[in-house]
mmCIF file of the C-alpha atoms, coordinates in Angstrom:
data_MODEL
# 
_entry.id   MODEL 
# 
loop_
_atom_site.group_PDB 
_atom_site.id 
_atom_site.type_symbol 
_atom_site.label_atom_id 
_atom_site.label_alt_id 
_atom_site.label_comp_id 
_atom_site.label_asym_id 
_atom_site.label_entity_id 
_atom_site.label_seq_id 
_atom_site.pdbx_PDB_ins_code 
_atom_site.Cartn_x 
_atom_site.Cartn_y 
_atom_site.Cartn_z 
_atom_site.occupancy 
_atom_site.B_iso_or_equiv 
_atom_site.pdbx_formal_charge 
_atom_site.auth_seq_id 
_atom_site.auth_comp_id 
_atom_site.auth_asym_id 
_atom_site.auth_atom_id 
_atom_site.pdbx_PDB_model_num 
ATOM 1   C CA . UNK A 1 1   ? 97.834  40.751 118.391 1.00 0.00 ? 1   UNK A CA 1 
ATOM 2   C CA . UNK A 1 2   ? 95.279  39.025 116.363 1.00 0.00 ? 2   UNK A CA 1 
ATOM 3   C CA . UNK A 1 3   ? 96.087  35.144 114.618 1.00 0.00 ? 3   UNK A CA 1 
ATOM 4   C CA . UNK A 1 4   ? 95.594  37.107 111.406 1.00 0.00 ? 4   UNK A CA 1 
ATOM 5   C CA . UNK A 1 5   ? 98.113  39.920 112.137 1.00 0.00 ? 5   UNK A CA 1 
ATOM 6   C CA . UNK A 1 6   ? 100.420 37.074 113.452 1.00 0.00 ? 6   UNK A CA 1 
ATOM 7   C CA . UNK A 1 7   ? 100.464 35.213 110.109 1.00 0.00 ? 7   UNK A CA 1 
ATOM 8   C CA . UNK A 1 8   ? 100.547 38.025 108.031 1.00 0.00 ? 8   UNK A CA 1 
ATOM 9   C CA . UNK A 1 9   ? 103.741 39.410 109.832 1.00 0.00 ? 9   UNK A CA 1 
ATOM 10  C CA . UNK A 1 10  ? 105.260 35.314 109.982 1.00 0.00 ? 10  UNK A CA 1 
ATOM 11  C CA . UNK A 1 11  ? 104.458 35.165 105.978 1.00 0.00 ? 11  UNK A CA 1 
ATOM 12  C CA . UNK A 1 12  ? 106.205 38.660 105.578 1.00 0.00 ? 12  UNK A CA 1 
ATOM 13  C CA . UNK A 1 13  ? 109.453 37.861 107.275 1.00 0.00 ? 13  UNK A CA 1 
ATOM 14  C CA . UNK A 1 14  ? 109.540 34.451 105.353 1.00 0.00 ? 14  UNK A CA 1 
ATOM 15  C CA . UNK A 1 15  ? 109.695 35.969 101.879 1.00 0.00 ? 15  UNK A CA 1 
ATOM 16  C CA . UNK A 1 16  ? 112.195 38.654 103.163 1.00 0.00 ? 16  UNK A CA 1 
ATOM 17  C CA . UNK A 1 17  ? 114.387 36.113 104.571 1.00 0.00 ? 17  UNK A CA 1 
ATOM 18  C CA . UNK A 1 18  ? 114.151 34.031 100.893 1.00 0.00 ? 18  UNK A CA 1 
ATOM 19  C CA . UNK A 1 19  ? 115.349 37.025 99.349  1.00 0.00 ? 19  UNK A CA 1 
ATOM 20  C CA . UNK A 1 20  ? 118.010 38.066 101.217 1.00 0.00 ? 20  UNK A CA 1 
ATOM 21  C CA . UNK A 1 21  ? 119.354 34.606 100.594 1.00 0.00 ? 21  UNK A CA 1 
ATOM 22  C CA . UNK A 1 22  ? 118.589 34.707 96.660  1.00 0.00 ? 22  UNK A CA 1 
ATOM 23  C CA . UNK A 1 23  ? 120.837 37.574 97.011  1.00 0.00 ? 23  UNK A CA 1 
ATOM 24  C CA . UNK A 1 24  ? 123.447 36.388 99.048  1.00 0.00 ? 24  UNK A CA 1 
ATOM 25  C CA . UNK A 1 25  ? 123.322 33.448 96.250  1.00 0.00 ? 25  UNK A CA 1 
ATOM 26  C CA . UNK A 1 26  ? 123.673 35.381 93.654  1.00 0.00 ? 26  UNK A CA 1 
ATOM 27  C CA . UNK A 1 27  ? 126.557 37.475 95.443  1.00 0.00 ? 27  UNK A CA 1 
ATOM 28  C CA . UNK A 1 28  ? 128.443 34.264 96.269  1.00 0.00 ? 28  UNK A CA 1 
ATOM 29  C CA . UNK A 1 29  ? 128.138 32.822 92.302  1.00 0.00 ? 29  UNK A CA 1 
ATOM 30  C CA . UNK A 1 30  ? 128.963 35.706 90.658  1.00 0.00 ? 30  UNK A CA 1 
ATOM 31  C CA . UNK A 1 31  ? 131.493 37.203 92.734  1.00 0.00 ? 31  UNK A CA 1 
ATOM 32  C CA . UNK A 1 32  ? 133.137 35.132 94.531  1.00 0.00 ? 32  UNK A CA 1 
ATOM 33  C CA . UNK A 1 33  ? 132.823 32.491 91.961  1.00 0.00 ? 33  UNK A CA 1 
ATOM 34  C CA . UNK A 1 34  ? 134.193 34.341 89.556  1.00 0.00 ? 34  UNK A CA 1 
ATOM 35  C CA . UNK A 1 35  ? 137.429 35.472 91.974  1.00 0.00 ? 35  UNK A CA 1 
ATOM 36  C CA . UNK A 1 36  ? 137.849 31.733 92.701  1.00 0.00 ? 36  UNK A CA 1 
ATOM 37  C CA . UNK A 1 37  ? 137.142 30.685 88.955  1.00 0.00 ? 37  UNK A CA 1 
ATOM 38  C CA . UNK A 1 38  ? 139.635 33.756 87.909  1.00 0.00 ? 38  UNK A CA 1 
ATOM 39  C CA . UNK A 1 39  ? 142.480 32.406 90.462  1.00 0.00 ? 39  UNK A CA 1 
ATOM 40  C CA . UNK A 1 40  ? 141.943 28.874 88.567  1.00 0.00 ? 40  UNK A CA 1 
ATOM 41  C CA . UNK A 1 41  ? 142.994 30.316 85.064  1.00 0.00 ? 41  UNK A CA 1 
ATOM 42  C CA . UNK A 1 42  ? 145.733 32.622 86.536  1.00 0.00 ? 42  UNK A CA 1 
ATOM 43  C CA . UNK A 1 43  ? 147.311 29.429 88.286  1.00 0.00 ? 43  UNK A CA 1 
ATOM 44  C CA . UNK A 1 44  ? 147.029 27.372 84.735  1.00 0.00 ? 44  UNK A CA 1 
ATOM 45  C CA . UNK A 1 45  ? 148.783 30.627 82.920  1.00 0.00 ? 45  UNK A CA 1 
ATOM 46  C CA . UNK A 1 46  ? 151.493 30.434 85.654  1.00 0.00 ? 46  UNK A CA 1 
ATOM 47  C CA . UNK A 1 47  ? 152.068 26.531 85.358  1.00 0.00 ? 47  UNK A CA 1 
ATOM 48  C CA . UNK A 1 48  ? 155.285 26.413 82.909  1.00 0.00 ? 48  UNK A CA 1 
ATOM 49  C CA . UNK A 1 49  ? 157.044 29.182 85.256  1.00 0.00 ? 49  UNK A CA 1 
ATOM 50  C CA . UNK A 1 50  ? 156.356 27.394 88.205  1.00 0.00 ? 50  UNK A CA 1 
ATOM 51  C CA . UNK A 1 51  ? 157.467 23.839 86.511  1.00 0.00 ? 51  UNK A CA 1 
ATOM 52  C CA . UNK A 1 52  ? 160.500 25.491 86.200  1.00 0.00 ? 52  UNK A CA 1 
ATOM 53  C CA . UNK A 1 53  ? 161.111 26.107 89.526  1.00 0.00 ? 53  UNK A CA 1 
ATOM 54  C CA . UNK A 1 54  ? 161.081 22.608 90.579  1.00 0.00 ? 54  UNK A CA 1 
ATOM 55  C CA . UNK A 1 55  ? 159.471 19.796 92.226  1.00 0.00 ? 55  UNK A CA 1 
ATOM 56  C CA . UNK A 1 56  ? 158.802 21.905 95.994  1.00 0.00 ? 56  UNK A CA 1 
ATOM 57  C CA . UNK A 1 57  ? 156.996 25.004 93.549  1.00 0.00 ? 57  UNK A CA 1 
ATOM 58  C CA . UNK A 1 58  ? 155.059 21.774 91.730  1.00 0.00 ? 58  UNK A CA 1 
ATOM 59  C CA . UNK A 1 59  ? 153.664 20.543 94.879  1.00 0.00 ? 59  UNK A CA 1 
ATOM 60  C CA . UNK A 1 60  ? 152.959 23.867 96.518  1.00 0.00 ? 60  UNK A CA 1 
ATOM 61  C CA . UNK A 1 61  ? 150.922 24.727 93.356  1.00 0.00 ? 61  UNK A CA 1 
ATOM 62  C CA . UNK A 1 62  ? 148.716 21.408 93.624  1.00 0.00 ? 62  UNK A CA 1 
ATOM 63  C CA . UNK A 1 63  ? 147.861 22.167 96.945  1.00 0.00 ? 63  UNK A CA 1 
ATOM 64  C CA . UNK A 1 64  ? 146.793 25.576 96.360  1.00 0.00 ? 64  UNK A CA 1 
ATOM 65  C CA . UNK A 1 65  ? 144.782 23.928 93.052  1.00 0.00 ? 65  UNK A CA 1 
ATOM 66  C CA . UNK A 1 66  ? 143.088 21.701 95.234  1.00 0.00 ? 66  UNK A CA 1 
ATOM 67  C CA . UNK A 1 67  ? 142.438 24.539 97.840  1.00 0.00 ? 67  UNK A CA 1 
ATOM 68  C CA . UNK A 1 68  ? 140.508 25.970 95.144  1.00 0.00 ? 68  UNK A CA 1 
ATOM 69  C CA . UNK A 1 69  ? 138.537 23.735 94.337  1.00 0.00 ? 69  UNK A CA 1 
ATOM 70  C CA . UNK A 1 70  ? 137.591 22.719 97.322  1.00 0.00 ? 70  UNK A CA 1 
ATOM 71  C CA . UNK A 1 71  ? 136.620 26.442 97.800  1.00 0.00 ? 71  UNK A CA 1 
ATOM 72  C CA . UNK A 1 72  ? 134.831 26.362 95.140  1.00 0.00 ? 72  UNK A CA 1 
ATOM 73  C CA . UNK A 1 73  ? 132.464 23.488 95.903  1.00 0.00 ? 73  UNK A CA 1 
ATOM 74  C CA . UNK A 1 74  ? 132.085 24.709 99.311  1.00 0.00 ? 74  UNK A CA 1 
ATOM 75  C CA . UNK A 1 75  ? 130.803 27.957 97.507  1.00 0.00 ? 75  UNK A CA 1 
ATOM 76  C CA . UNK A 1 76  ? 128.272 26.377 95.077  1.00 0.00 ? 76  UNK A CA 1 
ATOM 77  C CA . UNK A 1 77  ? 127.002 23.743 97.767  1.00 0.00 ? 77  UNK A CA 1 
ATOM 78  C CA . UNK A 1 78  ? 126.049 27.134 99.823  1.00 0.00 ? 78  UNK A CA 1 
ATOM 79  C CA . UNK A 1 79  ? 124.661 28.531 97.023  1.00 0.00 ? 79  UNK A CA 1 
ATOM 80  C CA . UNK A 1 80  ? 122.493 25.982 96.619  1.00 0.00 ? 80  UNK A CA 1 
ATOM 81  C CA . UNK A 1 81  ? 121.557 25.427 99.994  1.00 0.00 ? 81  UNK A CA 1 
ATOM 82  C CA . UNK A 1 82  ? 120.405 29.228 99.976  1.00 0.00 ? 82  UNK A CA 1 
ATOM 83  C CA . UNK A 1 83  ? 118.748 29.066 96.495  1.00 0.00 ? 83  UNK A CA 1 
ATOM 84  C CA . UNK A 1 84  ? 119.021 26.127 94.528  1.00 0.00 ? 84  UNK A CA 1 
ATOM 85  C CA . UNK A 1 85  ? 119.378 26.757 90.860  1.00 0.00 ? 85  UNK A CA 1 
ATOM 86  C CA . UNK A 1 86  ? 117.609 23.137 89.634  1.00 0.00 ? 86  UNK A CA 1 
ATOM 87  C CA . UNK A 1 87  ? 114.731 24.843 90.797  1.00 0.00 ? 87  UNK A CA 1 
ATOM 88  C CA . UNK A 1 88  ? 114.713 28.033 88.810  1.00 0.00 ? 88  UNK A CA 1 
ATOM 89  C CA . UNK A 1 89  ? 116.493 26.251 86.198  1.00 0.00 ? 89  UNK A CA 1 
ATOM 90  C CA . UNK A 1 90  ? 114.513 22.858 86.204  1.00 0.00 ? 90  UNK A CA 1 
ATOM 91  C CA . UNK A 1 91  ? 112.169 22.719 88.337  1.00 0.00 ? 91  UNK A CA 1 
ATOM 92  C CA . UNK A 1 92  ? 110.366 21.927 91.938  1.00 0.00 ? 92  UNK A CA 1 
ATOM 93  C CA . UNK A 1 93  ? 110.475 18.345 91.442  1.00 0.00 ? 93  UNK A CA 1 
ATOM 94  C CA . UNK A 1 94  ? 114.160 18.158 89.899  1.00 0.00 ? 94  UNK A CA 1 
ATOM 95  C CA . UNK A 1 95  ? 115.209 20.028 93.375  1.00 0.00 ? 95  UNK A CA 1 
ATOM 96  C CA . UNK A 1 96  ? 113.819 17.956 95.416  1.00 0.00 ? 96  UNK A CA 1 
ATOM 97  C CA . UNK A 1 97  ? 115.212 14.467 94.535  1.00 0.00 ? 97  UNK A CA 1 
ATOM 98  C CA . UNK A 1 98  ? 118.404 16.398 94.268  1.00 0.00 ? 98  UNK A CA 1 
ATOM 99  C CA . UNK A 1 99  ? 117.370 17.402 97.991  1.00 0.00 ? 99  UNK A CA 1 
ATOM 100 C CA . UNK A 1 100 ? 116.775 13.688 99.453  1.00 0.00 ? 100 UNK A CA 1 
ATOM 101 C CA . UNK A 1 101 ? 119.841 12.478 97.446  1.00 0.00 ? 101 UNK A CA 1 
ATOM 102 C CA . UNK A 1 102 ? 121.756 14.977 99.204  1.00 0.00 ? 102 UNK A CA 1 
ATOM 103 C CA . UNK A 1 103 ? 119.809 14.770 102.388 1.00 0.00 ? 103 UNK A CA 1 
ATOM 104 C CA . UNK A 1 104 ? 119.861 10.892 102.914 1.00 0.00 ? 104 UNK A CA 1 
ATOM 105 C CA . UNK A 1 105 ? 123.640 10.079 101.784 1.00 0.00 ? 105 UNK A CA 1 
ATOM 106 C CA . UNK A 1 106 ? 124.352 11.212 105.110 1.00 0.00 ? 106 UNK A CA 1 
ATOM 107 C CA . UNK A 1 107 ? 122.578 8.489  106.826 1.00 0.00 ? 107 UNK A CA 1 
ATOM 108 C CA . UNK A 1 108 ? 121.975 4.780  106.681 1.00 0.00 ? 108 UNK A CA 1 
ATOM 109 C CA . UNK A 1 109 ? 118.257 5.451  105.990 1.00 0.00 ? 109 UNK A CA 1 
ATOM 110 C CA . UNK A 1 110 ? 116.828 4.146  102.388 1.00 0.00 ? 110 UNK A CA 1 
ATOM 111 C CA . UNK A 1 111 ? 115.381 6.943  100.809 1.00 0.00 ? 111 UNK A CA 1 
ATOM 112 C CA . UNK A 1 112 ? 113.064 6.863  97.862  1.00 0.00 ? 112 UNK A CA 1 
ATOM 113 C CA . UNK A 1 113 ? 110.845 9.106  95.254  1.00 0.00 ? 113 UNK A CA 1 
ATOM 114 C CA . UNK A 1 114 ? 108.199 8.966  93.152  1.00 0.00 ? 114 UNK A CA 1 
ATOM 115 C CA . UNK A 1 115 ? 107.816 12.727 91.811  1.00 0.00 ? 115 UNK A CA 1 
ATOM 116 C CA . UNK A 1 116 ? 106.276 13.438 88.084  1.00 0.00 ? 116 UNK A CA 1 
ATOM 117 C CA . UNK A 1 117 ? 108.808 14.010 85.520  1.00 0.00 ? 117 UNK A CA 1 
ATOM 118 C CA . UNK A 1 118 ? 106.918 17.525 84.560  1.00 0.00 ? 118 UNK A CA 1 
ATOM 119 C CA . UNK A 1 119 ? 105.361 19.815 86.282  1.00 0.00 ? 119 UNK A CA 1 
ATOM 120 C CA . UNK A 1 120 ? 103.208 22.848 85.826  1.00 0.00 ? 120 UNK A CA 1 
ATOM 121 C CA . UNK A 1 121 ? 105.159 26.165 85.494  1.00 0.00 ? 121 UNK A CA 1 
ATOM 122 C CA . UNK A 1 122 ? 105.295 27.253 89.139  1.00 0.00 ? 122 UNK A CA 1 
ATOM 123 C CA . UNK A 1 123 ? 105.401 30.784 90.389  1.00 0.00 ? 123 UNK A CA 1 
ATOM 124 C CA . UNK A 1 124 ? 108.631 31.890 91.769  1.00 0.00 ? 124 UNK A CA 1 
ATOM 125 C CA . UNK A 1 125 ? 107.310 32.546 95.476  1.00 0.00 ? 125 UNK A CA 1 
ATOM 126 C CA . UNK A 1 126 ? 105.189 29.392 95.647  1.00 0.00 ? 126 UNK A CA 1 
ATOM 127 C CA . UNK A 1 127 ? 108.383 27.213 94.405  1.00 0.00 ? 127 UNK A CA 1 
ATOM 128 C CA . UNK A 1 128 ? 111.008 28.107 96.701  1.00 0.00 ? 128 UNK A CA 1 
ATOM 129 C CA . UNK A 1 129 ? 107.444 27.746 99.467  1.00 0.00 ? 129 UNK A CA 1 
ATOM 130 C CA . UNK A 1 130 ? 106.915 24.091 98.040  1.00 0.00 ? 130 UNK A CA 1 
ATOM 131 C CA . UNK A 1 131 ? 110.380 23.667 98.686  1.00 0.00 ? 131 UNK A CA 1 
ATOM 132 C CA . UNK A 1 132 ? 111.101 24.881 101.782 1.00 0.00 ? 132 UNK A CA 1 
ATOM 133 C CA . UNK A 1 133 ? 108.192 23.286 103.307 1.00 0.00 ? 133 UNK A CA 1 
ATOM 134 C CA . UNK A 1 134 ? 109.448 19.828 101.748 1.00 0.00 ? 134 UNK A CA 1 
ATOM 135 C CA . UNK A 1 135 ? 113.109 20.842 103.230 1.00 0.00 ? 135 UNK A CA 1 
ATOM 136 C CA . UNK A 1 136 ? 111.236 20.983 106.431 1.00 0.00 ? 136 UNK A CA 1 
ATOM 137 C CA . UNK A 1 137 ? 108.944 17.641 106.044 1.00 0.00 ? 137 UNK A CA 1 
ATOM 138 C CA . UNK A 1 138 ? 112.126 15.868 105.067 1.00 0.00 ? 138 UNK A CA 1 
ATOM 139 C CA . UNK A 1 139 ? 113.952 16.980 108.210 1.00 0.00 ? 139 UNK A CA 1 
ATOM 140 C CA . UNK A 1 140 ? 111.015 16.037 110.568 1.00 0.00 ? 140 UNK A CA 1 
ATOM 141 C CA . UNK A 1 141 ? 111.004 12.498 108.667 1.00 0.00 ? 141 UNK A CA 1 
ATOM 142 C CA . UNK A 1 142 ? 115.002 12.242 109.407 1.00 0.00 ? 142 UNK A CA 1 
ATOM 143 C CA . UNK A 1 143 ? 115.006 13.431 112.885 1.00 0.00 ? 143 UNK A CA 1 
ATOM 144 C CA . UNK A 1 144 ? 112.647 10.782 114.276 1.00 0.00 ? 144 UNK A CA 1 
ATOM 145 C CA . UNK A 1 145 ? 114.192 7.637  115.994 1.00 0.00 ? 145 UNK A CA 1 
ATOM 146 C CA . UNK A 1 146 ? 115.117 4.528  114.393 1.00 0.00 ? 146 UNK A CA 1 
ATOM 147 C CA . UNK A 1 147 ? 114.255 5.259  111.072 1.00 0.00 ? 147 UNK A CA 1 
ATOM 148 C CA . UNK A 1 148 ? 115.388 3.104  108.162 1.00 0.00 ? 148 UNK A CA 1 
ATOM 149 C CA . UNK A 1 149 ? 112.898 4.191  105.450 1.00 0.00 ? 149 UNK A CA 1 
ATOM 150 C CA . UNK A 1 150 ? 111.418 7.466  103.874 1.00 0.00 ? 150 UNK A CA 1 
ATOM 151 C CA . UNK A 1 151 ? 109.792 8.071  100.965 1.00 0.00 ? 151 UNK A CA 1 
ATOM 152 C CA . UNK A 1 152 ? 108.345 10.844 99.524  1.00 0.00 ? 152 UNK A CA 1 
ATOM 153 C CA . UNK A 1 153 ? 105.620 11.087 96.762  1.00 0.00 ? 153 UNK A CA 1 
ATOM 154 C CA . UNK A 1 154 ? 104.643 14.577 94.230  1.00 0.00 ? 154 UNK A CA 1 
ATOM 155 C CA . UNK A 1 155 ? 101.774 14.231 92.660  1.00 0.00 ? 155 UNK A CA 1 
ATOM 156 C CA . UNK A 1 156 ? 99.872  17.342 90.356  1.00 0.00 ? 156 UNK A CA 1 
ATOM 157 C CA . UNK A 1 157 ? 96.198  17.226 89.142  1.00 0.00 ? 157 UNK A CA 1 
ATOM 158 C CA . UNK A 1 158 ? 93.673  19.884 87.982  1.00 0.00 ? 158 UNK A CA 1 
ATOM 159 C CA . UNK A 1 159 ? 92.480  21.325 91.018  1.00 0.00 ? 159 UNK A CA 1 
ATOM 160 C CA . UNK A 1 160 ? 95.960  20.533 93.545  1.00 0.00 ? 160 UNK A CA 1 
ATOM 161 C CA . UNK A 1 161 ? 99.819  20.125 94.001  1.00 0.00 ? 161 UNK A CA 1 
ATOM 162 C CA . UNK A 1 162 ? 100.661 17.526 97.174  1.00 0.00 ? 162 UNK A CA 1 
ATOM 163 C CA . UNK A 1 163 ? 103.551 16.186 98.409  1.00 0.00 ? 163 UNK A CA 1 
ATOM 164 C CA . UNK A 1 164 ? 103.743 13.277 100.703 1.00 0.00 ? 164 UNK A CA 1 
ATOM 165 C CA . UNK A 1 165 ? 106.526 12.380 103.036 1.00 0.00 ? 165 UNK A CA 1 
ATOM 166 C CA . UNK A 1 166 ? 106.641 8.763  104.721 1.00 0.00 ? 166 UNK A CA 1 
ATOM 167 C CA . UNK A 1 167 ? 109.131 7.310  106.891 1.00 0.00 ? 167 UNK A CA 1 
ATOM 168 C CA . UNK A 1 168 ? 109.079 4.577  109.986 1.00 0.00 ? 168 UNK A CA 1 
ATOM 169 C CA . UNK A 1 169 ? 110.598 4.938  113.041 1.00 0.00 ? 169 UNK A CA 1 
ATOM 170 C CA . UNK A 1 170 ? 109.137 6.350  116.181 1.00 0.00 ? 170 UNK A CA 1 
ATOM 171 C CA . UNK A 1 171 ? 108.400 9.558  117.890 1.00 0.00 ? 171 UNK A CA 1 
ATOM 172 C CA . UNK A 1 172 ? 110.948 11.012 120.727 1.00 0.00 ? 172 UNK A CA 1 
ATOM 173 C CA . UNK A 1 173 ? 109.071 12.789 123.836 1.00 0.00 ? 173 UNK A CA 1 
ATOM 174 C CA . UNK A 1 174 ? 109.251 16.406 122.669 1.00 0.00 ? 174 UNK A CA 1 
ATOM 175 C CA . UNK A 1 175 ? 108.389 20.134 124.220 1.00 0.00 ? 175 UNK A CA 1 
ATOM 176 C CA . UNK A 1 176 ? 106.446 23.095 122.261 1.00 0.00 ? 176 UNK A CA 1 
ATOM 177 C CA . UNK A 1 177 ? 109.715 24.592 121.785 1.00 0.00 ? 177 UNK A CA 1 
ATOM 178 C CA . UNK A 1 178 ? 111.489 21.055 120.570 1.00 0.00 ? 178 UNK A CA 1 
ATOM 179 C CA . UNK A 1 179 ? 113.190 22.024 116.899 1.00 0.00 ? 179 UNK A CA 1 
ATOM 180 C CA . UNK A 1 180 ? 111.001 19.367 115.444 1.00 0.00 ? 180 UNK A CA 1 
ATOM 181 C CA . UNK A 1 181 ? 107.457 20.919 116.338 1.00 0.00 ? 181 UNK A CA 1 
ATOM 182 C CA . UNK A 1 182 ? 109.349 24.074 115.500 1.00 0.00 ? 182 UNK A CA 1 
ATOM 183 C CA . UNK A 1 183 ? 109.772 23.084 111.798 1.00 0.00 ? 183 UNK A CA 1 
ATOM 184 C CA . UNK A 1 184 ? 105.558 21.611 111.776 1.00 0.00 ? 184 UNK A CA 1 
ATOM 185 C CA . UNK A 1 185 ? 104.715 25.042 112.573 1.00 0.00 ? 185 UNK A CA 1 
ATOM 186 C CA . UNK A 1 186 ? 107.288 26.935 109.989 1.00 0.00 ? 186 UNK A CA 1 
ATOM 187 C CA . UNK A 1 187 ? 105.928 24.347 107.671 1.00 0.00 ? 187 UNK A CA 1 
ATOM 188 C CA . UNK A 1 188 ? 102.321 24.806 108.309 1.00 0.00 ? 188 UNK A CA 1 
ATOM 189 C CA . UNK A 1 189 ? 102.861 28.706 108.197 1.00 0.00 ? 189 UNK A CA 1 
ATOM 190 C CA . UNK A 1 190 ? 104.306 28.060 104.401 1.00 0.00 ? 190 UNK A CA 1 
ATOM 191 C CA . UNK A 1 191 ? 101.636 26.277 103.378 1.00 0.00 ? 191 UNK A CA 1 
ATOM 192 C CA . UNK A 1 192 ? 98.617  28.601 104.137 1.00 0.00 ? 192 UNK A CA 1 
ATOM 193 C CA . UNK A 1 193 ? 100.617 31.259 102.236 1.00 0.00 ? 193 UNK A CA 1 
ATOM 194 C CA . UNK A 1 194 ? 99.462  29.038 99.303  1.00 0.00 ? 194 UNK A CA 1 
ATOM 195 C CA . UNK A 1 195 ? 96.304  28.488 100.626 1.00 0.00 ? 195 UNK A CA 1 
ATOM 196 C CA . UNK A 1 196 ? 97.066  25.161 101.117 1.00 0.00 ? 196 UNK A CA 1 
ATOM 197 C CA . UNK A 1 197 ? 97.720  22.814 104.258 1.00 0.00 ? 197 UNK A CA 1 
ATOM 198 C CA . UNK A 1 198 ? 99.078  20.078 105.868 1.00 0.00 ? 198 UNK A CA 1 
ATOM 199 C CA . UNK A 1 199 ? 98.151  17.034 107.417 1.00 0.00 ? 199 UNK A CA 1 
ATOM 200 C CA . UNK A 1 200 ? 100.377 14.601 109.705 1.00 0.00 ? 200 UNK A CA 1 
ATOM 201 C CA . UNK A 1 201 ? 99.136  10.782 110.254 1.00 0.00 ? 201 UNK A CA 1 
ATOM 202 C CA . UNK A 1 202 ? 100.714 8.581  112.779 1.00 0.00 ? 202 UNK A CA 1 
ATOM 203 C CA . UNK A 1 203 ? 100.205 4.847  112.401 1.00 0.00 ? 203 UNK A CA 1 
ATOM 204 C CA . UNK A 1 204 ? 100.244 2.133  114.854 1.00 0.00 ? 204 UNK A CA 1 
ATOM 205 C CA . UNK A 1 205 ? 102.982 0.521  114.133 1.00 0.00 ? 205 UNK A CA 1 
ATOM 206 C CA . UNK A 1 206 ? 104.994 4.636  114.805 1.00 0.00 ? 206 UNK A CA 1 
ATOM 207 C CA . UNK A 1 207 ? 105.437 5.195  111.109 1.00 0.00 ? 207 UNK A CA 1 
ATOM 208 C CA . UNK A 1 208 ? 104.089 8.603  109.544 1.00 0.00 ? 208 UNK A CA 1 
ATOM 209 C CA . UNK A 1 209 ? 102.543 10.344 106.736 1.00 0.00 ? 209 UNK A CA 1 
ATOM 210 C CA . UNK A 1 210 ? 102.980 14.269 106.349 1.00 0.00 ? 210 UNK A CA 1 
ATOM 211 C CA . UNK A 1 211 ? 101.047 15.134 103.601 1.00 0.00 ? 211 UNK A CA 1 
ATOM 212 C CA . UNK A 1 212 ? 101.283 18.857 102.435 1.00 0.00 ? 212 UNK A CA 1 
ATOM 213 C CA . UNK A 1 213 ? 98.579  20.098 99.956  1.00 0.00 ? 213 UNK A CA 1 
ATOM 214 C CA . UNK A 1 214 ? 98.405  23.456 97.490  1.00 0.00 ? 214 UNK A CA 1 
ATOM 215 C CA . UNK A 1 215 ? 95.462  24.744 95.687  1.00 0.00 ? 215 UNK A CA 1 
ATOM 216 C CA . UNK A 1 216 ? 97.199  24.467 91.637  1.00 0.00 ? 216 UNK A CA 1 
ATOM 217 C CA . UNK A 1 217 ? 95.462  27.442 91.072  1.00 0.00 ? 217 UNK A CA 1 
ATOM 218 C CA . UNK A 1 218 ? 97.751  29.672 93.801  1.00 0.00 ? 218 UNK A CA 1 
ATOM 219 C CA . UNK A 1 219 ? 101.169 28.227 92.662  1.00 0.00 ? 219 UNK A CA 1 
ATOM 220 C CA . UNK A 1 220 ? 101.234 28.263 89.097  1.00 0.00 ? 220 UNK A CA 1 
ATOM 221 C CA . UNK A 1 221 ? 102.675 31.167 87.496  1.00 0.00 ? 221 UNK A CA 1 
ATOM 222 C CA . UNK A 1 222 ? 100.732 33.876 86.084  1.00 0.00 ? 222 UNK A CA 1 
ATOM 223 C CA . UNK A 1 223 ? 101.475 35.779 83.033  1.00 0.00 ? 223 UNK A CA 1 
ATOM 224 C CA . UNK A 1 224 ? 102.737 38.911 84.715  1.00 0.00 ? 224 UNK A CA 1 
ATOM 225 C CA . UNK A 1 225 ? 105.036 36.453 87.368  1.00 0.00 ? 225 UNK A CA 1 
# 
């Protein structure tokens, strides 16, 4: 099997997988949202007949109220983790500081951003690509050792899209088949979809840079997109 054939197949099975989770998405919002969302109202129509029935019905109604809405997050934070609405709704950028928030409040590690408050409109494919390969960056940057710092920096100019991902710590003794190298190689695979590619810079002290770099002209939507 040629390298060609072999990133041609890799790219195919990566935008089949997106979709089947924009659909799952979708599926999980509108349906099951709306059952858990439809639950919520019948439970507020039911209050004043289950006042009535004392203070045991009361508290056995709060606890299924607070069942369902913890269902309910749990649904939308899966939704998003499959396909994140701030970045069909708002954009690349807006997902991804909502991605380090989320990612780093986890940890003791101070996370920071400097992404451009506008962007370019993006096509579709090459957004959720941007941001899976960041999702990806941001991971490698979290699982190295004794980190306390990662930052990452968006920049977008006439001829190119980059994001940069820098964090200290130091590198654990990994295999080919550790998850880490794993995710380099998923990432690097997104990024020549795009044309574009990535670069990782180790400095002396163990810190590193991950730079990831688009042609603008191969991620910007078109007008048929």
């Amino acid at each position: 099997m040629t390298a060609q054939l072999t990133f041609e197949m890799i790219s195919h099975f990566q935008q089949l997988a997106e979709r089947d989770k924009a659909s799952v998405a979708r599926e999980l919002h509108d349906d099951l949202g709306g059952c858990l969302i439809g639950a919520v109202m019948d439970l507020s129509t039911l209050a004043p007949r289950i006042a009535a029935l004392g203070p045991d019905a009361q508290d056995k109604m709060a606890r299924v109220r607070r069942a369902l809405g913890e269902a309910i997050e749990i649904s939308r934070r899966i939704t998003e983790q499959l396909r994140p609405t701030l970045l069909d709704n708002v954009g690349l950028f807006t997902a991804l500081r909502w991605q380090l928030k989320n990612a780093c409040a986890r940890t003791q590690i101070k996370c920071t951003d400097n992404l451009p408050a506008s962007e370019p409109r993006l096509d579709s494919r090459a957004a959720i690509a941007l941001f899976r390969s960041a999702q990806e960056a941001l991971a490698v940057g979290l699982e190295r050792t004794d980190v306390t710092e990662l930052d990452l920096v968006g920049s977008v100019d006439d001829k190119e899209l980059s994001l940069r991902l820098a964090s200290n710590g130091h590198d654990s003794p990994r295999g080919p088949t550790d998850i880490t190298n794993l995710m380099l190689e998923s990432l690097r695979y997104r990024m020549r979809t795009l044309g574009g590619a990535v670069q990782l810079e180790t400095g002396p002290s163990g810190g590193i840079l991950l730079a990831m770099t688009a042609p603008l002209a191969n991620v910007v939507a078109t007008h048929h997109t």
